[in-house]
N, C-alpha and C positions, 0 to 999 in steps of 0.2 A: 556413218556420217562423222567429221570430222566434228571436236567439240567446239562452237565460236562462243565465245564470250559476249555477253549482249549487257546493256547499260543502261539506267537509268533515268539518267540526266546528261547533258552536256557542259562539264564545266570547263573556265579558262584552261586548266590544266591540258586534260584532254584534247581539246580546240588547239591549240598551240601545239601539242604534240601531233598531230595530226597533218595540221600543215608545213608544220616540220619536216615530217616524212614524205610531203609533195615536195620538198626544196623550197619553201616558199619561207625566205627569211623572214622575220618578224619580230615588231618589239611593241613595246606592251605602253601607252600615253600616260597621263598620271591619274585618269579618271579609270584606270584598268585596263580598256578596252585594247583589244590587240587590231595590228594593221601590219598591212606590207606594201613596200612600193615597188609596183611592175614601173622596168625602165622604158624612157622610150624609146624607141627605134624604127624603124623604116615604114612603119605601117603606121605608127600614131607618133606623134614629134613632143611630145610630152609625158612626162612623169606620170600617173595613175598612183594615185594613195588608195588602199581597196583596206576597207573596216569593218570585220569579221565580230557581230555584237552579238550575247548574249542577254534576251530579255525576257524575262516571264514564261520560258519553255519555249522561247522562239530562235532562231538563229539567224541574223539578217546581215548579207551585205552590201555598204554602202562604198560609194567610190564616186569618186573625183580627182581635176588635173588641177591642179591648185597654177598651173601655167597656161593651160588652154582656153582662150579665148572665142566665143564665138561673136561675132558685130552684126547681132541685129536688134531691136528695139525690144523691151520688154513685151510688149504685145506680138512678136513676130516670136518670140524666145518662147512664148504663153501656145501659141499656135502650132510650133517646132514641137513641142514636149507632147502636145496635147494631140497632134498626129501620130509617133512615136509609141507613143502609147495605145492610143487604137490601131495598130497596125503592127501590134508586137505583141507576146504572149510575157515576153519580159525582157529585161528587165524593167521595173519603172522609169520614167527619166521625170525628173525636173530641174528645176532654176532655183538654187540659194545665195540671196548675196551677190548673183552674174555668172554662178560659176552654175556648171551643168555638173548632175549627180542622177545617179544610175544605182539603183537599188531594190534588190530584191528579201523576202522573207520566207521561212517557213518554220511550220510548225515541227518542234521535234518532243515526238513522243515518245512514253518509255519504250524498252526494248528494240534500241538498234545494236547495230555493231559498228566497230571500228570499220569495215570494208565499206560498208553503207553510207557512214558518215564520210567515208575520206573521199568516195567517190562521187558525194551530193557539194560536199566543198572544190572539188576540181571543176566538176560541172558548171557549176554558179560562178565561179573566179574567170571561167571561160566566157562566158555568157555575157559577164561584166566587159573584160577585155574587149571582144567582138564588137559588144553595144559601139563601145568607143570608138573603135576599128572603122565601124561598116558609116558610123554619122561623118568621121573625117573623109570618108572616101566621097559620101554622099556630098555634104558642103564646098568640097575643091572638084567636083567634076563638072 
C-alpha cells in the first residue's frame, strides 16, 4: 500500500490549500474566514459568494448571491425554504436579510487525508452550486 498521510485537524492552512488544488481562487475576510466567488453564467445569472468555515471540528459551507433576488413575501420565501428543505437531503436553504443562503456542515474527525478532504470540498461546493442552479430553473419555468 502506498503510504497516505492522514491528519488530525483541519486548519485554515490546509483548507485553502486544498481548494487551491480544485482551482478554486480564494481570499481570506478579515474575521479569517476563507470564501470564493463561483461566477455567473448561463445557468445562474449571479455572482455566488461560497464560505468555506471552520468551527469546533466542523467544516461548513455557506453561500449566497448577494445580487439574486427572489419576489415573494417573506411568508412565501418561509414556505420556499421550508419545501426545499424537506424535499432535499441538502443543502440547507434559508432567508437572511432577503437574501437566500444555502448551507451545508460536517463533522470532521481525526484521521482523514488530503484525497478525502479535497474530494468532500468538491462535492459540497457542487452541491451548493446545483442548489442555486436547480431553484433558478425552478422559479423561471
Amino acid at each position: 500500500f502506498p503510504y497516505t498521510t492522514l491528519f488530525r485537524s483541519l486548519t485554515s492552512e490546509l483548507l485553502r490549500n486544498l481548494l487551491d488544488q480544485l482551482g478554486l481562487a480564494t481570499r481570506v475576510d478579515k474575521e479569517g474566514d476563507i470564501h470564493t466567488i463561483a461566477s455567473a453564467d448561463e445557468d445562474f445569472p449571479s455572482d455566488i459568494v461560497i464560505y468555506y468555515l471552520i468551527r469546533d471540528g466542523w467544516l461548513g459551507i455557506q453561500a449566497f448571491s448577494p445580487d439574486y433576488r427572489i419576489s415573494l413575501s417573506d411568508d412565501d420565501k418561509l414556505r420556499l425554504a421550508n419545501h426545499l428543505n424537506a424535499n432535499t437531503k441538502l443543502p440547507k436553504a434559508y432567508f437572511r436579510d432577503g437574501l437566500l443562503f444555502f448551507e451545508h456542515w460536517v463533522v470532521i474527525e481525526s484521521n482523514f487525508s488530503k484525497e478525502f478532504m479535497r474530494k468532500t470540498l468538491q462535492n459540497l461546493t457542487g452541491y451548493i452550486w446545483n442548489a442555486f442552479v436547480g431553484l433558478h430553473k425552478k422559479l423561471n419555468n
